[in-house]
C-alpha positions as CSV (number, residue, x, y, z in Angstrom):
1,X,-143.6,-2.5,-100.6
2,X,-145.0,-1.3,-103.8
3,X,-146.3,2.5,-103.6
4,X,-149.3,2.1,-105.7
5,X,-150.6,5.7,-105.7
6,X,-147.4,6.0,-108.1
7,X,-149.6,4.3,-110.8
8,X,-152.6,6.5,-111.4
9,X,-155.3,6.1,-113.5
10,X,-158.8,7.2,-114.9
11,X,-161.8,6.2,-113.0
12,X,-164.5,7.8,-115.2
13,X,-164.7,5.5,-118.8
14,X,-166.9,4.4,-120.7
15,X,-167.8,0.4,-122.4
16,X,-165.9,-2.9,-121.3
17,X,-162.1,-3.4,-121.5
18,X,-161.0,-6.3,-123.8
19,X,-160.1,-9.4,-122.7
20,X,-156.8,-10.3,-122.8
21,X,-155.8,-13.6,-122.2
22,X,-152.6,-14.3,-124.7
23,X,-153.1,-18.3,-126.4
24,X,-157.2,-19.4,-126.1
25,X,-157.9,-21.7,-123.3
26,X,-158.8,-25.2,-124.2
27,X,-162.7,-26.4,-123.8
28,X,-164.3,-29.5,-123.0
29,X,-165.7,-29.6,-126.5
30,X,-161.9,-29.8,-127.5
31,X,-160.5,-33.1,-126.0
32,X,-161.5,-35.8,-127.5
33,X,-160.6,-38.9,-125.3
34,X,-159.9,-42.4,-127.4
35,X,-160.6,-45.2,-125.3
36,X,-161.0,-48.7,-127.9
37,X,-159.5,-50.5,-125.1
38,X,-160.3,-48.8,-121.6
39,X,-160.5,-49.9,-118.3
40,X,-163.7,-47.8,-117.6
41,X,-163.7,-48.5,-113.3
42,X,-161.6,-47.2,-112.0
43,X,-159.3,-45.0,-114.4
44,X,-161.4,-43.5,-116.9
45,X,-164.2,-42.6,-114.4
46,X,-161.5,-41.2,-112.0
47,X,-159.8,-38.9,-115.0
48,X,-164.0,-37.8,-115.7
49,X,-164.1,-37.2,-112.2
50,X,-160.6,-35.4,-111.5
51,X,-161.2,-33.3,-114.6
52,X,-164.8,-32.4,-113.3
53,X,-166.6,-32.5,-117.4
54,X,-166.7,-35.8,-119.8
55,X,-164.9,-35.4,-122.8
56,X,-166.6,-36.2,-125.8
57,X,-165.3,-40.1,-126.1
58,X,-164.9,-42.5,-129.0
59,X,-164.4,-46.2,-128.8
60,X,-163.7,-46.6,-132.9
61,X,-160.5,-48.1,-134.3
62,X,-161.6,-47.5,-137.7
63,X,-159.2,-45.1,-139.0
64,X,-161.9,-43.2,-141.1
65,X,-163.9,-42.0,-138.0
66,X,-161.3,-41.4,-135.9
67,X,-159.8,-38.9,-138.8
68,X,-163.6,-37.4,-139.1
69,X,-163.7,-37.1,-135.4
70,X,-160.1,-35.5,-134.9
71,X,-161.0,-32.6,-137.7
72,X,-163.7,-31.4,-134.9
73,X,-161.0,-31.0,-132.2
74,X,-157.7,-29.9,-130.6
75,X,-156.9,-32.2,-128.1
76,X,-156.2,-35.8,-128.4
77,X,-156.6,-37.9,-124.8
78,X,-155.4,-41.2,-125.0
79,X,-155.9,-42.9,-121.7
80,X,-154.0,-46.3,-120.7
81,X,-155.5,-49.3,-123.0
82,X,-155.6,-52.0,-120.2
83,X,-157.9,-54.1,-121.8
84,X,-155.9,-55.1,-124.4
85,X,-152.2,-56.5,-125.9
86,X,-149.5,-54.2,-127.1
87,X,-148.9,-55.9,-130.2
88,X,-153.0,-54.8,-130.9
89,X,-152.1,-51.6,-129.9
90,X,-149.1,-50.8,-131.9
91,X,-151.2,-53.0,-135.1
92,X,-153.8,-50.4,-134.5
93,X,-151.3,-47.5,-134.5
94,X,-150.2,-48.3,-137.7
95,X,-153.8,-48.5,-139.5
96,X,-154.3,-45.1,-137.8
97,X,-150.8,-43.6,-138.3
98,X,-152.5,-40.7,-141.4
99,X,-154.7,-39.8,-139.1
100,X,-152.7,-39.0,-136.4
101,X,-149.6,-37.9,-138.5
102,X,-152.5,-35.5,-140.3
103,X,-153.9,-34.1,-137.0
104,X,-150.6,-33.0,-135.5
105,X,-149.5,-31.2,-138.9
106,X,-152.9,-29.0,-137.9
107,X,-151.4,-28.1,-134.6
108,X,-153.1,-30.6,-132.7
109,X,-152.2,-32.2,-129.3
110,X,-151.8,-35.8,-128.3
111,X,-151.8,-36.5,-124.3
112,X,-151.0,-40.1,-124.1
113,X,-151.0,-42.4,-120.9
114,X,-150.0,-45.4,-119.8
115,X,-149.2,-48.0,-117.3
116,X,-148.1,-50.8,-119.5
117,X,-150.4,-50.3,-122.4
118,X,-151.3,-47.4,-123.9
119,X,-150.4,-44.4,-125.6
120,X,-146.9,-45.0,-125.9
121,X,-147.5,-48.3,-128.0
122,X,-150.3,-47.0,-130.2
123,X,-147.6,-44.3,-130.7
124,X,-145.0,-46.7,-131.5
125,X,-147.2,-48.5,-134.0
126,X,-147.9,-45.3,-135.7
127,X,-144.1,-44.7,-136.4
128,X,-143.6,-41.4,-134.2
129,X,-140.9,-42.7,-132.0
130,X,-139.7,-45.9,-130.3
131,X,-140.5,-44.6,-126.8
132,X,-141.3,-48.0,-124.3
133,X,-142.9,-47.9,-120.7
134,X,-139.7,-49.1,-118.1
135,X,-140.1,-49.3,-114.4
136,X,-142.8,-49.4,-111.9
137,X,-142.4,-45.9,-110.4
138,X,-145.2,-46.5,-108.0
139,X,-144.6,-45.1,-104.5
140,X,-141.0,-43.7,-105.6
141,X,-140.6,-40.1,-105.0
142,X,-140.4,-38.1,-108.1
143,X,-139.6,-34.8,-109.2
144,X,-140.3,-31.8,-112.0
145,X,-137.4,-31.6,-113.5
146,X,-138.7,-28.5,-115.5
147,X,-140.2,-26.3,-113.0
148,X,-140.7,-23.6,-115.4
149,X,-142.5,-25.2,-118.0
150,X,-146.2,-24.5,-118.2
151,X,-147.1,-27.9,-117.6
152,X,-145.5,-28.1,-114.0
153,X,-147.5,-25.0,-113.3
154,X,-149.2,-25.9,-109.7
155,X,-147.7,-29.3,-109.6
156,X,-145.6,-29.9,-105.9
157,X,-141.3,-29.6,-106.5
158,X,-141.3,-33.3,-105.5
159,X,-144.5,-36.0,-105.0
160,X,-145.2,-39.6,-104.4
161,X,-146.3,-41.8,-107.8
162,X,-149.7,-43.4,-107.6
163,X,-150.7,-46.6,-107.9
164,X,-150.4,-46.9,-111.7
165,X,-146.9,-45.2,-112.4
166,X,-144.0,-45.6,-114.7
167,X,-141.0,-44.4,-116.2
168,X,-139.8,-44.0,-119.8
169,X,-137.3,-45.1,-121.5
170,X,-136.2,-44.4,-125.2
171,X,-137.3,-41.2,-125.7
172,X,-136.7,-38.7,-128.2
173,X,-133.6,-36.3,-128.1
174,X,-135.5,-33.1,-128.4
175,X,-138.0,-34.4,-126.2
176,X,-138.4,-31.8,-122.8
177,X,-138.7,-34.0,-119.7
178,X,-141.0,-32.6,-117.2
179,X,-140.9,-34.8,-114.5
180,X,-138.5,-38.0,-113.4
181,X,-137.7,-40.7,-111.4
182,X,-134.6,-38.6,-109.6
183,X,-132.6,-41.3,-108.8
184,X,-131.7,-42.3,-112.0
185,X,-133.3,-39.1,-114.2
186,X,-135.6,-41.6,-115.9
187,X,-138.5,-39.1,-117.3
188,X,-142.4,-39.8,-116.3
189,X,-143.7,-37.2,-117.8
190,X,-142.5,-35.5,-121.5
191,X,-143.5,-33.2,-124.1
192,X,-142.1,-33.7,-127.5
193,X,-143.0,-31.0,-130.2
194,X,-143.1,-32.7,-133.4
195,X,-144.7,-32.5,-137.5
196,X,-146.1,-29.2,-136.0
197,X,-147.8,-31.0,-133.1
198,X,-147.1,-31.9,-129.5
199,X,-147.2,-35.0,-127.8
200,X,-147.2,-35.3,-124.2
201,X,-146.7,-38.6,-122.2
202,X,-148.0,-38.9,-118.8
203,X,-146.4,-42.3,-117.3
204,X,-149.7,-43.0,-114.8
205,X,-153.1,-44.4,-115.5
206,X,-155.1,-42.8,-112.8
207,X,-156.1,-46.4,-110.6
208,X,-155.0,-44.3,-108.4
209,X,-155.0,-39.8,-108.8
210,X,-153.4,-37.1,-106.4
211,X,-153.4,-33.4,-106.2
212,X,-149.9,-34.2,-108.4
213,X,-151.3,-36.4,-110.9
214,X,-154.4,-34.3,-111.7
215,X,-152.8,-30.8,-112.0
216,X,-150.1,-32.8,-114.6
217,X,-153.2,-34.0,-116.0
218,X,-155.1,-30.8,-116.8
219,X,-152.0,-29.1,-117.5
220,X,-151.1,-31.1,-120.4
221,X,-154.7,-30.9,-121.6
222,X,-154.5,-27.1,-121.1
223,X,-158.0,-27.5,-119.0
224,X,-158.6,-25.4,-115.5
225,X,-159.4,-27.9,-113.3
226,X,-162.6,-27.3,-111.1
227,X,-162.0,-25.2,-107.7
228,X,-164.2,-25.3,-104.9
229,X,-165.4,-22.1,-102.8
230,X,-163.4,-23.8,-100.2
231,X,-160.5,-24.0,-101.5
232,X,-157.6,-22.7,-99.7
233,X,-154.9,-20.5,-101.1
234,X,-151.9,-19.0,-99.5
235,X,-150.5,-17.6,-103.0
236,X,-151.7,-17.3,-106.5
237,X,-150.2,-16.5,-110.2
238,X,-151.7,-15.5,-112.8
239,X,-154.2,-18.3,-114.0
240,X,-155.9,-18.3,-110.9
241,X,-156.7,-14.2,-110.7
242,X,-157.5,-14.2,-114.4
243,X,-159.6,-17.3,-113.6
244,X,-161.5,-15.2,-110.6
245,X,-162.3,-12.1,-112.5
246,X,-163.8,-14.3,-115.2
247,X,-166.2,-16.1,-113.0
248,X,-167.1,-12.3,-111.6
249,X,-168.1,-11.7,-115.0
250,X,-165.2,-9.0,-115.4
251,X,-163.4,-8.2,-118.6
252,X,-159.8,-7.3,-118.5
253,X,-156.3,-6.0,-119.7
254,X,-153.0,-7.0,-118.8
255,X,-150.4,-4.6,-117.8
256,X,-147.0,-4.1,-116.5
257,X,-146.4,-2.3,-113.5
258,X,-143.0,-0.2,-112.9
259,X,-141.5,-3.5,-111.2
260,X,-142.2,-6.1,-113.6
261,X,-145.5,-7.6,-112.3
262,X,-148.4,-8.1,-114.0
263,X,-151.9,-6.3,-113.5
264,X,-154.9,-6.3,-114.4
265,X,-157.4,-3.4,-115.4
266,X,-161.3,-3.9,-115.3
267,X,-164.5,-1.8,-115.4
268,X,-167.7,-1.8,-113.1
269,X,-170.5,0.4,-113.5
270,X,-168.5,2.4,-115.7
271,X,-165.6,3.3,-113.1
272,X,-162.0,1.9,-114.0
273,X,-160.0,-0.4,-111.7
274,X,-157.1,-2.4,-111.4
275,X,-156.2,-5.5,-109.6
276,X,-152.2,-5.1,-108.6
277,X,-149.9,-8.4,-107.0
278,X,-146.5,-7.8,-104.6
279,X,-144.9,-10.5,-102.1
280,X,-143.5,-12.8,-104.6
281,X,-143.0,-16.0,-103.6
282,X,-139.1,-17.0,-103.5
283,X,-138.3,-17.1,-107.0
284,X,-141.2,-19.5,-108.0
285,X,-142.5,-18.7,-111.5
286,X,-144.9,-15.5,-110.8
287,X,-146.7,-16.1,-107.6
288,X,-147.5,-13.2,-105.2
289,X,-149.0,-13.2,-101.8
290,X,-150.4,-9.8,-101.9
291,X,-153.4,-8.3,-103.8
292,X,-154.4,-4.6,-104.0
293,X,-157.2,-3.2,-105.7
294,X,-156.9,0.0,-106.9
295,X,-159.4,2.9,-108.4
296,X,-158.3,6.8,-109.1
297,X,-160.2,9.8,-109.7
298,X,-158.7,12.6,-111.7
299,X,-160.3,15.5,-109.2
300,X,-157.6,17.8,-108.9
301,X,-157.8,18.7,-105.6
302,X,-160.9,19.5,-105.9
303,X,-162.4,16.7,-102.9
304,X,-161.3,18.1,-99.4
305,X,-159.5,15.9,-97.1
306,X,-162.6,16.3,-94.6
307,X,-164.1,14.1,-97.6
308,X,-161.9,11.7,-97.7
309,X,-161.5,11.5,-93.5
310,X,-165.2,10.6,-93.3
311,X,-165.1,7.6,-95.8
312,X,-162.2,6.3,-93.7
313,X,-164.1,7.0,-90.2
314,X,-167.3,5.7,-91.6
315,X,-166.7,2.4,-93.7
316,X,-165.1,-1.1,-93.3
317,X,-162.5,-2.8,-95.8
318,X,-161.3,0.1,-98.0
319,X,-158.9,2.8,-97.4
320,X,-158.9,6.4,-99.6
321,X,-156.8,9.4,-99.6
322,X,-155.5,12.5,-101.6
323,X,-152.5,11.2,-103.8
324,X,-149.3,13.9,-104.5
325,X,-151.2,14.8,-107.4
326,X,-154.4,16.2,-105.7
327,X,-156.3,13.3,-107.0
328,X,-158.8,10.8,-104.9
329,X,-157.7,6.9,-104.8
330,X,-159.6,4.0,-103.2
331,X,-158.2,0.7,-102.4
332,X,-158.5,-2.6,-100.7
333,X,-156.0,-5.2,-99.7
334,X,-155.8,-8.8,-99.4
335,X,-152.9,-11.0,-97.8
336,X,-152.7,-15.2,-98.7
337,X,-150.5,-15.5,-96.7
338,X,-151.7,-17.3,-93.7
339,X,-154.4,-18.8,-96.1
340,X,-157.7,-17.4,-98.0
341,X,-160.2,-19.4,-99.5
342,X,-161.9,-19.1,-103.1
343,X,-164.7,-17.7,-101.8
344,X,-163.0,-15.2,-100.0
345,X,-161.2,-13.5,-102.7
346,X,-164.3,-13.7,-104.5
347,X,-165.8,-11.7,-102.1
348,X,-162.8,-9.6,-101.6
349,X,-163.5,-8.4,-105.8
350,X,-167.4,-8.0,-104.9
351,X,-166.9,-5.7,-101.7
352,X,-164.6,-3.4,-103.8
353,X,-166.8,-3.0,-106.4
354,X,-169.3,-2.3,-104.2
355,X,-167.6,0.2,-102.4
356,X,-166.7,2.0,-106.2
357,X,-170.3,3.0,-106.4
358,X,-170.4,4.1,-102.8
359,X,-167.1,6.1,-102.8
360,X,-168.2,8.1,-106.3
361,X,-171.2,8.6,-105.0
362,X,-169.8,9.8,-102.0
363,X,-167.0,12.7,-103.4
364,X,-169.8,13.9,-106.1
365,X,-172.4,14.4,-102.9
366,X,-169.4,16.8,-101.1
């Protein structure tokens, strides 16, 4: 176990700590979704509803306005064409190919589906590649094959494919497969970096979504999907606590401790304090089961230990003592192990910040 009090800091400051939050999350207002040829019920509405917002959406195969409307954005969703041929689709990737070609050179995104029809031929037509759709993959067990990549972040090592699913075949050489059909490797799900873009090809429709299917979903969108106040969590990494301290309103800074985990430090009220992890989980990518929070006071020596003895005898879900330095520390601790909901780690920030006001209060009054 981790001996916080080894980390000291300053709990008097003043003004917020900056955000820090490395590459800037995408938006609603960022994805466009193009859906010319659409089955509306049930896919698109179950990607809407999966995603929890509506992108903005366009119907146009004039090339014109889809250029105008890609110079707005950073995220290109193209969702399976059902309702349609793939010899339209590819003739409509060609009359669009600028366009596209011109809106990955900017940096942007493509997420393509398909079951069939879709992304892939549009694609095609356009001259990026000569990927194909190849077999049904529905109800076959597949796997990440890349379970360090960002976009297999929260996504289960292996999981069943939905109504709706397909392999690849034909895919480019310097393509990164996330996920495959492990039987014979055949990818489902690829990113390919290319003309200073990235494409990423999802091989399901959503007829049919699961916990699997919408987490590949968002991640290749670079959305947070929606999380209930019910929702149960027996570890989290880092997107979810930087998640929870921006619902709470909290700005932060990222550091890194003495073992190589992250943490994070905040302000409330004017006093400094940090939110710490420990308990990794096996050797998954940056998971913890453990959360401390954390606040010092640079006294000295000067608060008694009959100070500190009645905060412990008196209140509930805290702990504070004298460190080796003569200094007074609070902190509060959380285990996910046998399970936590949203909620409660919510609650878990909103006690502690509580209790900062109480506990200052309380050393200054002695």
């Amino acid at each position: 176990m981790k001996m916080w009090g080894a980390v000291r800091m300053v709990g008097i400051v003043t003004g917020l700590l900056a955000v820090a939050l490395g590459a800037a999350a995408v938006g609603a207002g960022d994805v466009l979704a193009w859906i010319p040829y659409t089955r509306m019920n049930p896919e698109y509405d179950n990607i809407v509803a999966a995603l929890g917002f509506e992108p903005t959406a366009t119907a146009t195969t004039d090339p014109a306005d889809l250029a105008a409307l890609l110079a707005g954005g950073s995220v290109l969703l193209i969702p399976e064409q059902q309702e349609t041929d793939e010899y339209t689709l590819e003739a409509l990737g060609r009359a669009v190919a600028p366009a596209l070609v011109s809106f990955l050179k900017r940096g942007g995104r493509i997420v393509g589906m398909t079951y069939g029809k879709g992304a892939d031929d549009i694609l095609r037509g356009a001259g990026l590649w000569d990927v194909a759709d190849g077999y049904d993959v529905t109800g076959a067990t597949l796997a990440i094959a890349s379970p360090h990549d960002p976009l297999a972040q929260g996504v289960p090592v292996e999981y069943e494919g939905t109504n709706g699913s397909t392999d690849f075949w034909n895919i480019p050489d310097d393509a990164t497969v996330i996920a495959w059909d492990p039987y014979d490797e055949a990818p489902v799900v690829f990113r390919w970096e290319t003309r200073g873009g990235t494409v990423v090809m999802l091989g399901f429709d959503c007829y049919e979504t699961s916990d699997a299917t919408v987490r590949l979903l968002a991640n290749a969108l670079g959305v947070p999907l929606p999380i209930s106040k019910d929702t149960v969590f027996r570890d989290v990494g880092r997107e979810e606590i930087e998640r929870l301290l921006t619902e709470l309103g909290l700005s932060f800074q990222i550091g890194t401790d003495a073992y190589g985990d992250p943490f994070w430090k905040m302000v409330f009220e004017d006093i400094q304090f940090a939110l710490f992890v420990d308990d990794a989980v096996g050797d998954g990518p940056s998971r913890y089961y453990h959360l401390q929070l954390y606040a010092g006071w640079l006294t000295g020596g000067a608060v008694p230990c009959e100070v500190i003895n009645g905060w412990n005898r008196l209140m509930r879900g805290s702990r504070a003592y004298i460190d080796e330095a003569g200094d007074a520390v609070l902190e509060a601790d959380l285990y996910l192990g046998g399970g936590v909901t949203w909620e409660t780690m919510r609650q878990f920030v909103e006690r502690f910040e509580a209790s900062l006001i109480s506990f200052f209060s309380h050393i200054l009054e002695e």
